[in-house]
Each structure stands twice: as structure tokens, then as C-alpha cells.
ZAMARGU-4260 file (C-alpha; in steps of 0.2 Angstrom, whole numbers, plus 5000, padded with zeros to 4 digits):
<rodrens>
0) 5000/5000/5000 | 5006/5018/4996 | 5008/5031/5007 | 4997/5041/4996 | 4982/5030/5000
5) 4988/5031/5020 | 4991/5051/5020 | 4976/5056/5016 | 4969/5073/5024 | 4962/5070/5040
10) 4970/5052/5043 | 4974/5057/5061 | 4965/5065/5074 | 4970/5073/5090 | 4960/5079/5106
15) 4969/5091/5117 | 4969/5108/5128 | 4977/5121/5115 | 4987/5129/5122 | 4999/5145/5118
20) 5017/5141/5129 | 5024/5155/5137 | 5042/5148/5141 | 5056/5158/5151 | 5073/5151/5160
25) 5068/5153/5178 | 5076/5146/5194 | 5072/5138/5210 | 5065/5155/5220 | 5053/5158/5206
30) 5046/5140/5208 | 5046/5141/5227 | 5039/5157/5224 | 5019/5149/5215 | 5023/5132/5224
35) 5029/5123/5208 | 5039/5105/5209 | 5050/5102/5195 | 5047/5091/5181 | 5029/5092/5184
40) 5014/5098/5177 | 4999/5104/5187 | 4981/5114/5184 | 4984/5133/5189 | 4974/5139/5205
45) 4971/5155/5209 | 4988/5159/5220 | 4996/5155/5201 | 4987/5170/5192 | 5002/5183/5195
50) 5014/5170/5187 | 5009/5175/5169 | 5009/5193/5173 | 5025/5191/5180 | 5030/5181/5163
55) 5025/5190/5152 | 5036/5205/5158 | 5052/5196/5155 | 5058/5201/5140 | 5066/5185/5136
60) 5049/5177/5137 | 5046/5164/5122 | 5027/5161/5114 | 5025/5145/5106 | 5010/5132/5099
65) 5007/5122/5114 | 4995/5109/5120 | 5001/5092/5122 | 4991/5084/5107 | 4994/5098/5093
70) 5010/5098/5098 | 5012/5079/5095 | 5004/5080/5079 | 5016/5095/5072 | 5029/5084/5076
75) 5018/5071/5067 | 5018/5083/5052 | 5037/5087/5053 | 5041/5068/5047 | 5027/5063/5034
80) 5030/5082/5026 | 5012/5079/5019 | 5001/5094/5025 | 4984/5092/5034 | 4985/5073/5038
85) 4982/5077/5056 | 4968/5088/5060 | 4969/5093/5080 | 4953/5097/5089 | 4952/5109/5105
90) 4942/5125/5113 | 4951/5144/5112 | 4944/5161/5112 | 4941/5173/5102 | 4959/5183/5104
95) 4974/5186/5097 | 4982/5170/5104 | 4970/5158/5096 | 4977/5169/5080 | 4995/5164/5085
100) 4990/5146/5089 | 4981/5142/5072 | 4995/5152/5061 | 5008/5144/5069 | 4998/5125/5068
105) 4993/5127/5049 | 5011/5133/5047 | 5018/5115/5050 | 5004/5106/5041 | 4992/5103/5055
110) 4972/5109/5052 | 4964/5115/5064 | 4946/5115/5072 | 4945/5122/5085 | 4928/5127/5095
115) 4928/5147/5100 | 4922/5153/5116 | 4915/5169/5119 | 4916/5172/5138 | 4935/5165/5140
120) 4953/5169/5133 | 4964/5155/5125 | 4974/5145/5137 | 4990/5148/5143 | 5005/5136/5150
125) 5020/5142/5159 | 5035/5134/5156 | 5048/5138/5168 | 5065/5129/5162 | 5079/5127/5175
130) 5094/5119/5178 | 5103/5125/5161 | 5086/5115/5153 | 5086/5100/5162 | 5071/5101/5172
135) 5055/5108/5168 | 5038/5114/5177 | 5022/5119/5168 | 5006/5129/5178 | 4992/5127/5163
140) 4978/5139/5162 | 4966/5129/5152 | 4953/5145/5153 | 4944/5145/5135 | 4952/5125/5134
145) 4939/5120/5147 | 4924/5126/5139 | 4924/5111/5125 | 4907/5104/5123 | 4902/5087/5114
150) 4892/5098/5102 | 4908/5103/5092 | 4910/5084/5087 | 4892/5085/5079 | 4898/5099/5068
155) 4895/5090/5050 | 4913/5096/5043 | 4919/5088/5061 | 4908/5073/5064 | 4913/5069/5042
160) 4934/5071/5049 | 4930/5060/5064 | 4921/5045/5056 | 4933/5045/5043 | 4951/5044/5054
165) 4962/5031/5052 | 4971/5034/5069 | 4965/5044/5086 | 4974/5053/5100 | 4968/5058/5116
170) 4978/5062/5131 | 4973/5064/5153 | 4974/5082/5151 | 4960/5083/5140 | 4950/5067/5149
175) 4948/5080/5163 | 4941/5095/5151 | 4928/5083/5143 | 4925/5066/5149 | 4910/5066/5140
180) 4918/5068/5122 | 4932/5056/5125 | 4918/5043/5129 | 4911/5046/5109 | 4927/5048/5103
185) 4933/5031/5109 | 4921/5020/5105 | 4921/5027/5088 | 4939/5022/5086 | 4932/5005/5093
190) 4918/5001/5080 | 4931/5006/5067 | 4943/4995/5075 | 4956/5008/5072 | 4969/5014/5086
195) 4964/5024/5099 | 4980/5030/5108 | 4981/5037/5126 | 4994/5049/5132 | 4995/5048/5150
200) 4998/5066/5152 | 5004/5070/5172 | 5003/5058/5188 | 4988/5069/5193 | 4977/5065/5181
205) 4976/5046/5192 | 4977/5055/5207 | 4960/5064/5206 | 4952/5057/5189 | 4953/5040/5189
210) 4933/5038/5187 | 4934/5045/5172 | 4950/5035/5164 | 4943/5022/5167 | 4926/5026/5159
215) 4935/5025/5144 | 4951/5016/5146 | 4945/4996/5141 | 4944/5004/5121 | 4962/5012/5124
220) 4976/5002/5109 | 4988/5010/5114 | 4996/5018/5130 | 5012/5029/5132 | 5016/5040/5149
225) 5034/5040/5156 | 5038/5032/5175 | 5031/5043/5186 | 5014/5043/5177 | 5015/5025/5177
230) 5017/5022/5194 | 5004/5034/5198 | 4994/5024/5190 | 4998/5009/5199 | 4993/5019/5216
235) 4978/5025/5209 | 4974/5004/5206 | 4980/4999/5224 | 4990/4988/5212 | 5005/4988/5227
240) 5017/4988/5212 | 5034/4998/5210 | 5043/4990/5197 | 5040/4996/5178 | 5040/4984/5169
245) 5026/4975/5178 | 5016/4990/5180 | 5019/4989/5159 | 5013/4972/5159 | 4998/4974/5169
250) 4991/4989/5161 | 4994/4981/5145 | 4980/4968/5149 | 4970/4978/5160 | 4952/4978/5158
255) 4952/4977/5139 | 4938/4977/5125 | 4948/4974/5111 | 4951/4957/5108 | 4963/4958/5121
260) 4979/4969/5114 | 4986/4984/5122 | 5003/4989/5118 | 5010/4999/5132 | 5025/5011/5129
265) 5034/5019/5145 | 5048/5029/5144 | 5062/5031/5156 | 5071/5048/5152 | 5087/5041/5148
270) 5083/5026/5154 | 5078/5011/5138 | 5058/5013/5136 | 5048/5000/5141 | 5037/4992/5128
275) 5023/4981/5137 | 5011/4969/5123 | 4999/4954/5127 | 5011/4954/5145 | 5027/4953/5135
280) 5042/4964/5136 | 5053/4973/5126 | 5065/4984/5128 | 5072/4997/5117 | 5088/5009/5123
285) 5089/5030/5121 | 5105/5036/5115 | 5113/5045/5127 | 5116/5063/5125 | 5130/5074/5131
290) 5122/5085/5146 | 5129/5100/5138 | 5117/5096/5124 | 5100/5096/5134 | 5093/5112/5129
295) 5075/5109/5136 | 5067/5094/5143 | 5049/5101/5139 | 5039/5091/5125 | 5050/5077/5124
300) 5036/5064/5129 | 5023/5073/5115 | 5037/5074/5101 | 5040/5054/5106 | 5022/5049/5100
305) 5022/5063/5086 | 5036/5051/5078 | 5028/5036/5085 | 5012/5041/5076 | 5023/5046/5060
310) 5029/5027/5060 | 5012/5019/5063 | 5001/5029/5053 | 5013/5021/5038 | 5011/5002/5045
315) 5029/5001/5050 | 5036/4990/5062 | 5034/4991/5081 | 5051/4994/5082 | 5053/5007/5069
320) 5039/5016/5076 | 5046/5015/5092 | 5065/5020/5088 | 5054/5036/5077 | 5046/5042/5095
325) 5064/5040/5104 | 5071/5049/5090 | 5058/5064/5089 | 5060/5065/5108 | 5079/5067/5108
330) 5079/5079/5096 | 5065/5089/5104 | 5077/5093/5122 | 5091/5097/5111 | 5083/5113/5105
335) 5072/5128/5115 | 5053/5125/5114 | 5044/5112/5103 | 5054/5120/5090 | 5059/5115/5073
340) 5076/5117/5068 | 5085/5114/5050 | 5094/5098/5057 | 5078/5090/5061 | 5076/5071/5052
345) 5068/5057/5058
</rodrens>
């Protein structure tokens, strides 16, 4: 089969926050400052509001298409080189931002459909990079990204993109926007029998909505998180496991509608990512990367399934998609932002 009759428009579909990133180089007082961790992600509260006044008066203050879905599928875009196989869905307002988001989305190949809200402003993440890059924290202000209704999927243009996909992507963070839409989303992908991939997103998202992953998680093909999402998982079970590769192989045939197959895929950092499938293990190593190198650890888990889904989408082996996602995700914390530089192949 060609990849001209794979790539067609609209072969992949994503279902996400979109987000616009607002990245600076901070340090540890800023973080204790708004009661950030690093290498973490978390839902703003109120005590985070100042934050993205106070970022968005450093004049080193970098804007960027974010959202951990669209930002997968530009990656996704970056390899095939085919525009508007992936279309992303999500909710942003009516402003300026939404304007930046879209430009910079169609600009890499990505269409987009987003649903406008009138009442609230695009959604923000602030992503304070320290350690010379290696660490990470982001404080998302979903705002307009919350106020994504089932009704936008019922759109004719959209329902026609949906029922014709070859391939869908959903991750936690947007399982916590609209439970509801995942739910349709996911057993469509199942009466098509075509894959449905979960990203795990954060270890919160098991923490406080596990109700609702597991209202959708027995249609989930395919899983990827990293460790820490993992195991947060596990807790969220009462499972009592710590080692990896058995929390791998249990989620990989854990309450499962589809004819039993799951393939898990946890990564490690520079550990080898763990590939769980039918409670078999595989592992596949990660180059290792001169620190000096690591520009920004932010993004690497979405540009891993970005390539991962590059591979897939084209009926490649498991392997091949795999060693695609490790490569995307090495690239990706070797330059500032979900950036594309002239160097990039995959």
C-alpha cells in the first residue's frame, strides 16, 4: 500500500487543551515562589494568576503552539511532510492568541478545528525551564480550553473528519476537560477497530480522575506515559506495584475490549523505554546525550508519540515506530521549545 492512500487529509486526529506556551529560563526561587515541583505539570489555581503577569514581563519570554496533542501531531507533520493529515481538535477564544495558535499549527501542516468561546481567553502554559534545561515545570491555564462541549464533534465538517480517521489521539489532560467527548470519541475508534492512543499526560490526572479514565480506558490500543505517570497509576489501582516493567505488563492487559491487545510504551528519560504487549516485554535503549546538549526537557514525551504516530500511521514495524518516537523525543530537548530546527530528520 502507498503512502498516498495512507496520507490522506484528516488520517489522524488529536483531542487536546490548545494551548499557547509561554516559556522563560527561571530558577528555584521563582518556583518556590507559586509552589511549583519540577518536572511536573499541574492545573493553575488561583495563587498562580500573578505568574503569567509576571512572565509575560520578562523580555526574554518565548510564545509558542502548545497543547500536548497539537503539539504531538506537528511533530507528526514534521516527518510525513504531507500537509493536513492530522487535524487537532480543542476550545480557544476569540483573541489574538488563538490567531497565533492556528497560524503557527497550519504553518507546520496541522488543520485545525477548533471550537471558540466567547466568555473566556485561549489557554496559557507556563513553562519555567531550569537547571541549564534539564528540568522543567508547567502551571496550565486551560481558561477558554475548558469550555469544550460534545456539540463541536456533531459539527458536520467535524463529525465527516471523525468518522473517517484512520488513527485517534487523546491524552489525561483533556479526559479532565471533557469526559464526556472522550467517551464518543473512543468507541468510535472502537467500532472502526482503528487505534485509539492514550497519552497519560501527568501523575495527577490518576490521582484525582481516575473515574473517568477508566470510563474510557478498556477501548484504549495504545498507551504511552513515562515512569512517574506509570506508577501513579499503579497507586491510583492499589495495584502495590513499584517495578516498571510489571506495572507495563499489567496495564497492557487491564480491563480490555479489544480482543485483548494493548501495547504499552513507558519511557524512562534516559533510561531504555519499556514496551509492554499481550504481558510481553521489550526493551528498546535511548542514545545517550551529552548533558551539555539538553537544551529543554519540555515536550519530549509529546514529540515521542508525534514520531511514534509518524511510523504507525505508515504500517511500519513496532520497532521502527518506536526507535521514530525515541528519536523525535531526543531531538525535541536538544533545542528551546517544541521547536523545529533545519537539522531535524527522523
Amino acid at each position: 500500500m502507498g503512502d498516498s492512500n495512507i496520507l490522506k487529509p484528516g488520517s489522524i486526529v488529536g483531542f487536546c487543551n490548545p494551548l499557547l506556551d509561554m516559556t522563560i529560563a527561571g530558577d528555584q526561587n521563582l518556583l518556590d515562589k507559586y509552589d511549583l515541583k519540577n518536572n511536573n505539570a499541574i492545573l493553575a489555581e488561583e495563587k498562580h494568576m500573578p505568574l503569567y503577569e509576571e512572565l509575560m514581563k520578562n523580555k526574554n519570554i518565548e510564545y509558542t503552539a502548545g497543547g500536548s496533542a497539537q503539539n504531538s501531531l506537528r511533530v507528526t507533520q514534521w516527518i510525513l511532510e504531507k500537509p493536513n493529515v492530522t487535524v487537532f481538535f480543542g476550545a480557544v477564544g476569540q483573541d489574538k492568541y488563538s490567531e497565533i495558535l492556528k497560524l503557527k499549527a497550519n504553518d507546520e501542516g496541522v488543520d485545525v478545528k477548533y471550537q471558540y468561546s466567547k466568555e473566556k481567553p485561549t489557554g496559557t502554559c507556563a513553562v519555567i525551564v531550569t537547571n541549564n534545561g534539564k528540568n522543567r515545570s508547567l502551571c496550565a491555564n486551560l481558561s477558554a480550553a475548558k469550555t469544550f462541549t460534545e456539540s463541536h464533534l456533531d459539527v458536520p465538517e467535524n463529525k465527516a473528519i471523525i468518522e473517517n480517521a484512520k488513527f485517534y489521539l487523546v491524552t489525561g489532560f483533556f479526559l479532565q476537560v471533557n469526559v464526556k467527548a472522550v467517551q464518543i470519541i473512543a468507541k468510535i475508534a472502537f467500532e472502526r477497530k482503528c487505534p485509539f492512543l492514550f497519552n497519560m499526560s501527568a501523575p495527577f490526572i490518576y490521582q484525582f480522575y481516575m473515574d473517568s479514565v477508566m470510563s474510557i480506558f478498556r477501548y484504549v490500543t495504545i498507551v504511552v506515559g513515562n515512569d512517574e505517570e506509570a506508577k501513579a497509576f499503579s497507586d491510583g489501582q492499589k495495584w502495590n506495584l513499584t517495578n516498571i516493567e510489571e506495572i507495563a505488563c499489567k496495564l497492557s492487559t487491564f480491563d480490555i475490549e479489544n480482543d485483548g491487545h494493548r501495547l504499552v510504551i513507558i519511557t524512562q528519560g534516559e533510561k531504555p523505554v519499556i514496551v509492554a504487549k499481550d504481558g510481553v516485554i521489550t526493551q528498546y535503549p535511548v542514545p545517550k546525550i551529552p548533558t551539555s546538549n539538553i537544551v529543554d526537557s519540555n515536550g519530549a514525551g509529546d514529540a515521542f508519540i508525534g514520531g511514534f504516530i509518524s511510523k504507525y500511521i505508515l504500517e511500519c514495524p513496532i520497532k521502527t515506530c518506536i526507535e521514530a518516537g525515541i528519536n523525535a523525543g531526543s531531538y525535541i530537548i536538544q533545542q528551546p521549545g517544541m521547536t523545529k530546527g533545519d537539522s531535524f530528520k527522523i
